[in-house]
TIPADREN-419041 format. One record per residue: x, y, z of N, C-alpha, C in turn; residue in one letter. Coordinates in steps of 0.1 Angstrom, whole numbers, padded with zeros to 4 digits, always signed. Atoms other than C-alpha are relative to their C-alpha. Layout:
XYZXYZXYZa/...
***
This chain:
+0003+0005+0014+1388+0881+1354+0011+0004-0009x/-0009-0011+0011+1413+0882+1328+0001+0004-0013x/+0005-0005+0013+1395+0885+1299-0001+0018+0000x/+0006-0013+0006+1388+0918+1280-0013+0000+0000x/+0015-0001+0006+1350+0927+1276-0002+0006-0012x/+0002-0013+0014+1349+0941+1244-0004-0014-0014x/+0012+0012+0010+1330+0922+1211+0011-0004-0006x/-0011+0002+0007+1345+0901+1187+0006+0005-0008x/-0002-0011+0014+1351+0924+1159+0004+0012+0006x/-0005-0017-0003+1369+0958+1159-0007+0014-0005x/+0011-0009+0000+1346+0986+1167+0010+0011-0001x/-0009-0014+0000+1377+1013+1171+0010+0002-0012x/-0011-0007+0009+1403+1028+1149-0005-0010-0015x/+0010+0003+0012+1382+1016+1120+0008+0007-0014x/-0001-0014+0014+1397+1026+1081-0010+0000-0004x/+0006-0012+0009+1378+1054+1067-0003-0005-0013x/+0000+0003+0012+1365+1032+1040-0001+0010-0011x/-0002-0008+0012+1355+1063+1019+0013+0007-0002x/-0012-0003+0003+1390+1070+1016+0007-0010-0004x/-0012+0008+0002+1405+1039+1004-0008-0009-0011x/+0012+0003+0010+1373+1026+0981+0003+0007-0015x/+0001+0010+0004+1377+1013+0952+0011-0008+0008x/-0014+0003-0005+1401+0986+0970+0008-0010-0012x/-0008+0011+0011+1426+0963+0945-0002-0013+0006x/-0001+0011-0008+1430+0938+0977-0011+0001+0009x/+0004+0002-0010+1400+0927+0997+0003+0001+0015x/-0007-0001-0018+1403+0934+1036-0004-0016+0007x/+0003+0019-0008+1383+0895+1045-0009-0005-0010x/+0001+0008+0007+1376+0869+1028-0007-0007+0011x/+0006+0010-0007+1346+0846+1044+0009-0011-0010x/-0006+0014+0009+1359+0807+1028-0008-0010+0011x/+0010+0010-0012+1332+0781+1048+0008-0015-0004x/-0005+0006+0003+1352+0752+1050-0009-0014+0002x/+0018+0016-0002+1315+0730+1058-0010+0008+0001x/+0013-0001+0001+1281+0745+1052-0013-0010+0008x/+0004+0007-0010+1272+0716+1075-0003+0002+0017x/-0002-0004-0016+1261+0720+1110-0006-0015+0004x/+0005+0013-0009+1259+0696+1140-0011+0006+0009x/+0011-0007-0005+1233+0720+1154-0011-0001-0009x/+0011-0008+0007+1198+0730+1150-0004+0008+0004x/+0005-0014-0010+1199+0764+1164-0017+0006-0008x/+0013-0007+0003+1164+0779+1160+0001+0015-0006x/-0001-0013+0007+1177+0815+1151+0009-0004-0016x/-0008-0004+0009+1198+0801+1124-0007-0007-0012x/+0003+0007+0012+1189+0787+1086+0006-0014-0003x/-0011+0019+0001+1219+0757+1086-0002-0007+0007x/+0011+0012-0014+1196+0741+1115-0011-0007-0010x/+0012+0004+0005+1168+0739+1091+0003-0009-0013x/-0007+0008+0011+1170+0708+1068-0012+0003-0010x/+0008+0003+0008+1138+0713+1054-0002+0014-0006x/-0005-0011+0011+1146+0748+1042+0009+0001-0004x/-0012+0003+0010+1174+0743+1028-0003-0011-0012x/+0001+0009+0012+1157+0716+1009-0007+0009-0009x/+0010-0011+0009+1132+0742+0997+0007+0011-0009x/-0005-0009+0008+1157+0766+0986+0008-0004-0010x/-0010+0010+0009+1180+0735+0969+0015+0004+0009x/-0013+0001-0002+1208+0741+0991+0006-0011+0004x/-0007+0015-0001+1231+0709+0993+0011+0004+0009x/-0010-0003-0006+1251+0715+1023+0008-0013+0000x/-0009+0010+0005+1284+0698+1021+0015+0003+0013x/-0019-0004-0008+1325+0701+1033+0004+0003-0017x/-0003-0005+0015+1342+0723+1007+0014-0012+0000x/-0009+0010+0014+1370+0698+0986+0017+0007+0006x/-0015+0002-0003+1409+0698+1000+0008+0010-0012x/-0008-0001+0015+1421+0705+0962-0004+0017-0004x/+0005-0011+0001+1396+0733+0958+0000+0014+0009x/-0004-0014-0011+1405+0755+0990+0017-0001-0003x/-0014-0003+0002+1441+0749+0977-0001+0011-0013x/+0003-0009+0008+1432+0767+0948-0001+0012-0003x/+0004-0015-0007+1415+0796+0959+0010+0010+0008x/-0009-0010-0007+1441+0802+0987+0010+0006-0011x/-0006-0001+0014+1465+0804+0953-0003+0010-0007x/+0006-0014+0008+1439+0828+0940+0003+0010+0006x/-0003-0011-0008+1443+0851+0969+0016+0005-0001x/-0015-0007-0002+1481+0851+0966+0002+0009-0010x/+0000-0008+0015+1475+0868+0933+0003+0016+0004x/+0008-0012-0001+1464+0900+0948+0015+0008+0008x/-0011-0005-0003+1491+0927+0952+0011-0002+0013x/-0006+0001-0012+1495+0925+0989-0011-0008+0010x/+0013+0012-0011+1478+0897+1020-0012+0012+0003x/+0013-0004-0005+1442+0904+1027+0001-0002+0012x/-0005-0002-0016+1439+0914+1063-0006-0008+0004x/+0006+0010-0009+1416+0886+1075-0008-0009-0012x/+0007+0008+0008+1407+0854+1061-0006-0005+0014x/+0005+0009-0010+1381+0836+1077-0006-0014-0004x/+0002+0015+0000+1374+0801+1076-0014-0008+0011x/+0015-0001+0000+1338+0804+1080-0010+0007-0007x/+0015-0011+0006+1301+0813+1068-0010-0005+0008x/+0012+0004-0004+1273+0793+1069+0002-0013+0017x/-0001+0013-0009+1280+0758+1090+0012-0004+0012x/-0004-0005-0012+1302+0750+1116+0015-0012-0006x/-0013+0006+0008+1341+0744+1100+0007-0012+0004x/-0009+0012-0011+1355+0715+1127-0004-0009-0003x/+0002+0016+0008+1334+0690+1107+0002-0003-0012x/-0007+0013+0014+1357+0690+1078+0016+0000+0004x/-0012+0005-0005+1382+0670+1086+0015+0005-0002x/-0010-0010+0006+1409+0691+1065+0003+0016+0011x/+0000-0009-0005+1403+0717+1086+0015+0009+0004x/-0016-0005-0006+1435+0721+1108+0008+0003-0015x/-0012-0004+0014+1456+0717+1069-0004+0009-0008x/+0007-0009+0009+1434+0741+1055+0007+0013+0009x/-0002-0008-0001+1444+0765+1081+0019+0004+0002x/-0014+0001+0006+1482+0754+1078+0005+0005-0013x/-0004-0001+0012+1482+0758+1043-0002+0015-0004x/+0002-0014+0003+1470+0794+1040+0010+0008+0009x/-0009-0005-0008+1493+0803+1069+0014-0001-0006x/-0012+0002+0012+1521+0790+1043+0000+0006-0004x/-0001-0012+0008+1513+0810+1016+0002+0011-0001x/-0003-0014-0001+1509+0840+1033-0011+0011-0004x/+0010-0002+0007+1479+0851+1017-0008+0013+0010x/+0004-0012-0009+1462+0869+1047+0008-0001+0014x/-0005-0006-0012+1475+0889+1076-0003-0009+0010x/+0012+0009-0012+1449+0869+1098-0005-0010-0002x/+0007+0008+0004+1436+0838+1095-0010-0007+0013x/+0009+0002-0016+1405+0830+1123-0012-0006-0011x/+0010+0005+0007+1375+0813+1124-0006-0002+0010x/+0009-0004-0004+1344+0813+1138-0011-0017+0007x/+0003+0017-0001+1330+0776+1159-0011+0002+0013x/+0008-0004-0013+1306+0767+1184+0008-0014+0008x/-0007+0010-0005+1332+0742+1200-0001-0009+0007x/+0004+0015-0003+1312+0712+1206+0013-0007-0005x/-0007+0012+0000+1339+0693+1188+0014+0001+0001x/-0012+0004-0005+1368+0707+1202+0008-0009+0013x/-0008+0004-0010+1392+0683+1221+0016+0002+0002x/-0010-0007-0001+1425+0686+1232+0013-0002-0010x/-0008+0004+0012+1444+0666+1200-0007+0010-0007x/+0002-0010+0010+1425+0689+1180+0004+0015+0004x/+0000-0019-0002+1431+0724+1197+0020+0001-0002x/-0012-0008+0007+1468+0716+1194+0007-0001-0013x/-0001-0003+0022+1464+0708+1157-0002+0015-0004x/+0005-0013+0005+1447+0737+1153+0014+0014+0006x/-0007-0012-0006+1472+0760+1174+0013-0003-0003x/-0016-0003+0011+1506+0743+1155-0008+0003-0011x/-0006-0006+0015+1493+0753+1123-0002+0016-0003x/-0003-0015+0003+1489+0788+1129-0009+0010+0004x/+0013-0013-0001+1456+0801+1136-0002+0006+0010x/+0005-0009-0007+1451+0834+1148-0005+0004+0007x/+0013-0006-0009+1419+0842+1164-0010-0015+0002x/+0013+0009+0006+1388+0815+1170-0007+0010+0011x/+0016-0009-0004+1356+0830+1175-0008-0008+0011x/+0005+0016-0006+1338+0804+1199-0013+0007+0004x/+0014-0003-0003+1300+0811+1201-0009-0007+0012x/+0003+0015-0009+1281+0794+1228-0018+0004-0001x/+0009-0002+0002+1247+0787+1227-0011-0006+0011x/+0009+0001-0017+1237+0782+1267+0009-0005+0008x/-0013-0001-0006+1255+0775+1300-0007-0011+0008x/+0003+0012-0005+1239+0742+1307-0002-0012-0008x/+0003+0009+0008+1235+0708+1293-0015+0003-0001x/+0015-0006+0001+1196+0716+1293-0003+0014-0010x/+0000-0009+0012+1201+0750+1275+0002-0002-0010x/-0008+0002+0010+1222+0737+1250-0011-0007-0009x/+0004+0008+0006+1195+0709+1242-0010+0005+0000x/+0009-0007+0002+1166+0730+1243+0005+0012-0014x/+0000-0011+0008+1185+0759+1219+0000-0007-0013x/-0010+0006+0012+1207+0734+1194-0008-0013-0003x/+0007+0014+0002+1182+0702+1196+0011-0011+0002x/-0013+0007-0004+1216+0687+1204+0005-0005+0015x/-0004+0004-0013+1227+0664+1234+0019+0005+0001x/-0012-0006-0005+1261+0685+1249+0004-0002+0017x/-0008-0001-0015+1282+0680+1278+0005+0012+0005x/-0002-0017+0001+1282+0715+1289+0015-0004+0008x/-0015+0001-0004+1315+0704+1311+0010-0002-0006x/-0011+0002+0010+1333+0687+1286+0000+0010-0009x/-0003-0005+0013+1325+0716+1265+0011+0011+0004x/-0010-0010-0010+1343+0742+1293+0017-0004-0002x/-0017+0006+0000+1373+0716+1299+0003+0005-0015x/-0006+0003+0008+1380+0713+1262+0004+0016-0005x/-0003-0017+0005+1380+0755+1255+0010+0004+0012x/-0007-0002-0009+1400+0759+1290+0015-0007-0005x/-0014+0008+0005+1426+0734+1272+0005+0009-0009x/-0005-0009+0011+1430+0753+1242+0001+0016+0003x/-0004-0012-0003+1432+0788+1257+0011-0002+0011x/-0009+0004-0007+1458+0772+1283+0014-0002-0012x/-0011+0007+0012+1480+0761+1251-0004+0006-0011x/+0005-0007+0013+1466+0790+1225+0012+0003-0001x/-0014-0005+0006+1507+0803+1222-0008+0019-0004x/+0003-0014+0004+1497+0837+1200-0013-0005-0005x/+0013-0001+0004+1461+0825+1193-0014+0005+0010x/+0012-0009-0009+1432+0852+1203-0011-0010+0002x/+0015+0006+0001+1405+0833+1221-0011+0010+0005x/+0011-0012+0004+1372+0856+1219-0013-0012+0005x/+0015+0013-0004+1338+0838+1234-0009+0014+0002x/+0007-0008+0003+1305+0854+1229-0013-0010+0005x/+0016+0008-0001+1267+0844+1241-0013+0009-0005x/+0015-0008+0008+1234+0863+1232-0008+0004+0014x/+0005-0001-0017+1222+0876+1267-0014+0007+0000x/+0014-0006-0002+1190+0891+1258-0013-0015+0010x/+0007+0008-0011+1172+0857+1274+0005-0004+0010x/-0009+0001-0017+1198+0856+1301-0007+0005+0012x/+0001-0013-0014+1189+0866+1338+0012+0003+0002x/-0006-0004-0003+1207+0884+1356+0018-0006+0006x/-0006+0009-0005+1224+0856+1375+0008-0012-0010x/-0004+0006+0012+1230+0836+1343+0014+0008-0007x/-0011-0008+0005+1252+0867+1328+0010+0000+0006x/-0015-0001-0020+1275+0867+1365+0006-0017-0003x/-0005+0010-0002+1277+0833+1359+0009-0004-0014x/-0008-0004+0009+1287+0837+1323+0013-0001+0003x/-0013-0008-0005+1314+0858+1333+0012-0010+0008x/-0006+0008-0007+1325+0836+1358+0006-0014-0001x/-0001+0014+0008+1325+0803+1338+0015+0004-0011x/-0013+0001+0014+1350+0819+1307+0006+0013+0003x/-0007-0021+0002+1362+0855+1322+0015-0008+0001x/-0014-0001-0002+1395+0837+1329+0005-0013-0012x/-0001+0008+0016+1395+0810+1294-0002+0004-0007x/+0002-0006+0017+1393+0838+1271+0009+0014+0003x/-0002-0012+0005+1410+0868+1257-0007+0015+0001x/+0012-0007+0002+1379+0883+1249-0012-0004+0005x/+0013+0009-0005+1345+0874+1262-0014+0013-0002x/+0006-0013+0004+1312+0901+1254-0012-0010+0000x/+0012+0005-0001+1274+0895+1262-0007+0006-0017x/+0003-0001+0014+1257+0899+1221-0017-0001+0006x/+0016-0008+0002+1220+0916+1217-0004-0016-0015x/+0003+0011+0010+1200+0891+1192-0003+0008-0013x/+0001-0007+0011+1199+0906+1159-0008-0008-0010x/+0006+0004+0010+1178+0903+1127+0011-0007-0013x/-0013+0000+0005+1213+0893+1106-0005-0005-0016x/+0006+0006+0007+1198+0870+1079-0010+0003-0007x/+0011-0002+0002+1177+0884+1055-0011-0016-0007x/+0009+0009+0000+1145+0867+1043-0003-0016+0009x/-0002+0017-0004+1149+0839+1072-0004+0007+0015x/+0009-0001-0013+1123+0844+1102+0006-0015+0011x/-0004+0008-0012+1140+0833+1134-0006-0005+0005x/+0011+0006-0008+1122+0809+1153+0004+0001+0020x/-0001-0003-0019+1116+0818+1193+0012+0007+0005x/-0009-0008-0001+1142+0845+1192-0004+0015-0003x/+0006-0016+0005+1127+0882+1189+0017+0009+0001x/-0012-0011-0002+1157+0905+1178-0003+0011+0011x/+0001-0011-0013+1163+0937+1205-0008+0009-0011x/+0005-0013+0004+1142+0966+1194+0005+0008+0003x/-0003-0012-0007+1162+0990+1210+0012+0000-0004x/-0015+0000-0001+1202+0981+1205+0001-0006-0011x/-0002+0006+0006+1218+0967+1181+0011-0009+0004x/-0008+0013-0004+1240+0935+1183+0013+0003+0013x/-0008-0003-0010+1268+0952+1204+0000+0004+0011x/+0005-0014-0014+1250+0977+1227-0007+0009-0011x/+0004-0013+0009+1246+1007+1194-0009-0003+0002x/+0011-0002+0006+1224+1024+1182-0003-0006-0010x/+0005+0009+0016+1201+1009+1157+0000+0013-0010x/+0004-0013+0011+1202+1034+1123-0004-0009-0015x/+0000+0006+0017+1191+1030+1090+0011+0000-0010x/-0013-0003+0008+1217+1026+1064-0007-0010-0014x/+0008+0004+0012+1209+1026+1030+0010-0004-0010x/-0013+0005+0008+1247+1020+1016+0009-0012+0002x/-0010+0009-0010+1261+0982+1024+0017+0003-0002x/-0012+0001+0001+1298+0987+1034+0008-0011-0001x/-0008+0013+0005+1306+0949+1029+0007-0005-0009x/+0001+0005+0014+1302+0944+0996+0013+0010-0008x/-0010-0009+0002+1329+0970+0991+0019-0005+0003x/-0016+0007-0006+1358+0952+1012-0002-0014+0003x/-0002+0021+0004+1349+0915+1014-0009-0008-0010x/+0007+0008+0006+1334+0888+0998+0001-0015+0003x/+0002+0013-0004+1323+0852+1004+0000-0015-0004x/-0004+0014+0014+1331+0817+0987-0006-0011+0013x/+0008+0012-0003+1308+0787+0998+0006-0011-0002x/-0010+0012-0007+1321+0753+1006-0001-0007-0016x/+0000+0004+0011+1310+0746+0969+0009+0006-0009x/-0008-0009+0011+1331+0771+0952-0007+0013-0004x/+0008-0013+0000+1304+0796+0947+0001+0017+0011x/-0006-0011-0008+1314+0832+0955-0016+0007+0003x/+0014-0009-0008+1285+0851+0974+0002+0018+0001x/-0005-0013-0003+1282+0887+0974+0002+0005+0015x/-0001-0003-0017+1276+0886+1013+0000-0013+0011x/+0005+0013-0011+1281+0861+1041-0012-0002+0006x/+0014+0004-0004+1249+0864+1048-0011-0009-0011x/+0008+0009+0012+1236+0846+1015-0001-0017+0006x/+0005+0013-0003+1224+0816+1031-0007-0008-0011x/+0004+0005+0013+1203+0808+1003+0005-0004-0015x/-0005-0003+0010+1223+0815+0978-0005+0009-0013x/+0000-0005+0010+1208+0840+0962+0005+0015-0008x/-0014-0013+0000+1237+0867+0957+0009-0006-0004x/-0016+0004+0006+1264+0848+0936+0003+0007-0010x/-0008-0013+0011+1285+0868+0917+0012-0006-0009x/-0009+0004+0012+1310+0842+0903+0003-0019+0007x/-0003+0015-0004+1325+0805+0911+0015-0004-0005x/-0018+0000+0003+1366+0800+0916+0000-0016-0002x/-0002+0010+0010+1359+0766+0899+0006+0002-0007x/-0003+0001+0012+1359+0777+0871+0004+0019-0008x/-0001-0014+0005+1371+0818+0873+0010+0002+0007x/-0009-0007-0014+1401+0836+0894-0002+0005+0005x/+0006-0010-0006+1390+0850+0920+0005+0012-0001x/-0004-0017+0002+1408+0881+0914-0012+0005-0013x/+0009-0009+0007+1386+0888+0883-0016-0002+0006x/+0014-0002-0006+1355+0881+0903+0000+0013+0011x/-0002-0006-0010+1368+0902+0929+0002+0018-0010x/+0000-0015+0009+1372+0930+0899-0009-0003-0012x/+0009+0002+0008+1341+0915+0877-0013+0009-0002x/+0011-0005+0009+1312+0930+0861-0013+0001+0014x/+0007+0007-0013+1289+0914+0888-0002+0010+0011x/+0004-0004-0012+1299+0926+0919+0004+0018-0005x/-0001-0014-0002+1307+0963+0903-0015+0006-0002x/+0009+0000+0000+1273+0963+0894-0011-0002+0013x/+0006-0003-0012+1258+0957+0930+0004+0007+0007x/+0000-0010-0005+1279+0981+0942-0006+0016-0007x/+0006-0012+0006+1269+1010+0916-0018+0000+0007x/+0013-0008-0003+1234+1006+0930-0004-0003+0011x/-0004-0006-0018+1242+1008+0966-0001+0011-0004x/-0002-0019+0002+1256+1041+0958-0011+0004-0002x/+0011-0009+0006+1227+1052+0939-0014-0005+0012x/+0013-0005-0012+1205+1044+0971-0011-0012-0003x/+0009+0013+0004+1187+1008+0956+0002-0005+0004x/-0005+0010-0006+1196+0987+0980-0016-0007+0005x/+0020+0001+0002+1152+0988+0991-0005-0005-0008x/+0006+0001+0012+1147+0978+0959+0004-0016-0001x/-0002+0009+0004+1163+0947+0960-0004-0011+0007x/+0009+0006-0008+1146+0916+0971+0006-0009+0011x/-0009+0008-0010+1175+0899+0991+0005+0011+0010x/-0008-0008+0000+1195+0931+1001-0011+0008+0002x/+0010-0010-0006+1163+0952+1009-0004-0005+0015x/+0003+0008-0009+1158+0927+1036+0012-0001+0017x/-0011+0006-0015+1188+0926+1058-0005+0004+0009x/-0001-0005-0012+1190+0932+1091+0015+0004+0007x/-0015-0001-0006+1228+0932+1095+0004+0016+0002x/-0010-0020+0002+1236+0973+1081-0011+0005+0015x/+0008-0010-0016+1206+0983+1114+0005-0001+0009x/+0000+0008-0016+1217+0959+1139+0013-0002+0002x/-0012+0008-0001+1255+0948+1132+0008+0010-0008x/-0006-0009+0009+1272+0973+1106+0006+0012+0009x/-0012-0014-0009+1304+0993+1125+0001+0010-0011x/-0004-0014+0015+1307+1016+1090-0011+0002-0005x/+0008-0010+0007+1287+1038+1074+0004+0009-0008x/-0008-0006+0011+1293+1052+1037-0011+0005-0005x/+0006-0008+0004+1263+1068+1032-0002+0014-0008x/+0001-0019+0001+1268+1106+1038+0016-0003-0018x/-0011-0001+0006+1298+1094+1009-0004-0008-0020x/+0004+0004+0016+1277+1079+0980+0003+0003-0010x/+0005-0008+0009+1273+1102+0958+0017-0003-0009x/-0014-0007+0001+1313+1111+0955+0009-0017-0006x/-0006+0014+0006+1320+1070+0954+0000-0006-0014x/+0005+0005+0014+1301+1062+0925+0003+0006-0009x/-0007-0006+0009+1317+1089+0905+0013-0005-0001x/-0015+0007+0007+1352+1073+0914-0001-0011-0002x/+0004+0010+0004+1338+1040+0909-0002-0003-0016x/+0003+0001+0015+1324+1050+0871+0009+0004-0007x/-0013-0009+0009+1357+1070+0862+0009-0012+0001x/-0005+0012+0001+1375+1040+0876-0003-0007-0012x/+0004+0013+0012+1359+1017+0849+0000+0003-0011x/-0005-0003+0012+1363+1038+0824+0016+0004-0009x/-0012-0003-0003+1397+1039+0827+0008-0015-0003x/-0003+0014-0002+1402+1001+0826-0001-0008-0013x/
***
């Protein structure tokens, strides 16, 4: 096999956020370039049409003019943000901009990294080598069963589980410098399912890693998916963490324009500003989001009715700034008085 086993995300040599907090330059930038999905995964919320009607969310494809914008905003910021990603909620390859979206940010210069996160039903081979001349870095490729029958039982979606292999086999055959990374959820796997796994993408990926099912999404009860009680999304331990370290080094802009305090705001109820009509640099140093971190620090994160809810800091969260509270929010309030 010539894949790596190891997750998508970097679990090692990790910065020591309490040493580099407050930051000037964000480390990643979510940017959902479609809040639209061609799925209807049962663990996820962007399946469900009829909650999202309940909560008013209008999913859409974010606007050509207006992700030119934003990338613009980012170039503001002293030095490139280490990872943009060109995802959140929905699944980015059904806006048609896509590939120029990730050309144009690769122009700029804006971030170090630019990847994005797909379940690559709609890659074919004119698109993988759109996608792979304009520049992008990493794709994330999620899969969500290893049969045409799994797929349509998980996604409510008719898939050609072969045509979905060929068309990811093409694009890691002709990736040049792009990381491909593939991921499944193996807690309802057997044993023989996971071998086979393996065996299907150990040699069409970079990366490849079996994923525990996690609670990720607060206020949004998965349907026929019980998170692990025992591990957390990678293998860890599960711990309590009472400090989010997200909200500290990224933040999230919705396909509308609306900045999110967390990529996890499905609903939308964590906006903190809108690069319609603001720069994101002063959102990124606004009133807003210093205010949801001052009461992290101070240990209120329980208290709040979105953000008391997660499941991500138990089950998914590589950092921990806890034991560092106290010490933050003093350079945080001397910071702002200083400004």
């Amino acid at each position: 096999m010539k894949a790596e086993v190891k997750p998508r995300i970097e679990l090692e040599n990790r910065t020591k956020l309490e040493e580099v907090i407050p930051l000037d330059t964000p480390f990643l930038i979510f940017l959902d370039p479609s809040d639209l999905c061609n799925f209807q995964c049962k663990f996820c919320p962007s399946g469900d049409k009829a909650l999202l009607k309940k909560v008013k969310r209008r999913p859409g494809l974010m606007d050509f003019e207006l992700y030119r914008k934003i990338i613009d905003d980012l170039c503001a910021f002293e030095k490139p943000i280490k990872v943009l990603r060109l995802y959140k909620d929905g699944e980015p390859l059904l806006n048609p901009r896509f590939p120029d979206m990730v050309r144009y940010a690769r122009e700029r210069g804006c971030a170090l990294q630019v990847d994005t996160t797909t379940n690559a039903s709609l890659l074919t081979p004119e698109l993988n080598l759109e996608l792979i001349d304009a520049g992008l870095d990493r794709i994330h490729i999620s899969l969500n069963g290893l049969s045409d029958e799994s797929y349509r039982q998980f996604t409510g979606r008719k898939v050609n589980f072969k045509k979905l292999v060929e068309n990811i086999a093409h694009f890691y055959d002709h990736r040049k410098n792009c990381l491909v990374c593939i991921k499944i959820v193996g807690d309802n796997l057997t044993q023989e399912e996971k071998d086979r796994f393996f065996d299907i993408f150990g040699n069409i990926a970079d990366r490849i890693f079996i994923e525990h099912i996690a609670p990720c999404w607060p206020t949004f009860e998965m349907k026929d998916a019980t998170p692990n009680p025992t591990v957390g999304i990678y293998g860890q331990d599960i711990r309590e963490v009472m400090v989010c370290p997200y909200i500290f080094y990224s933040l999230s802009i919705n396909s509308d324009g609306k900045v999110s305090l967390c990529f996890l705001d499905w609903a939308r109820n964590l906006i903190v500003g809108d690069v319609k009509t603001e720069h994101f640099k002063n959102i990124w140093n606004g009133r807003a989001l210093f205010e949801h971190r001052i009461a992290h620090l101070r240990k209120q994160r329980k208290e709040h009715p979105v953000c008391g809810a997660c499941g991500q800091l138990t089950h998914c969260s590589p950092d921990d700034i806890d034991a560092f509270a106290d010490a933050l929010q003093r350079k945080l309030l001397a910071g702002k008085q200083t400004r």
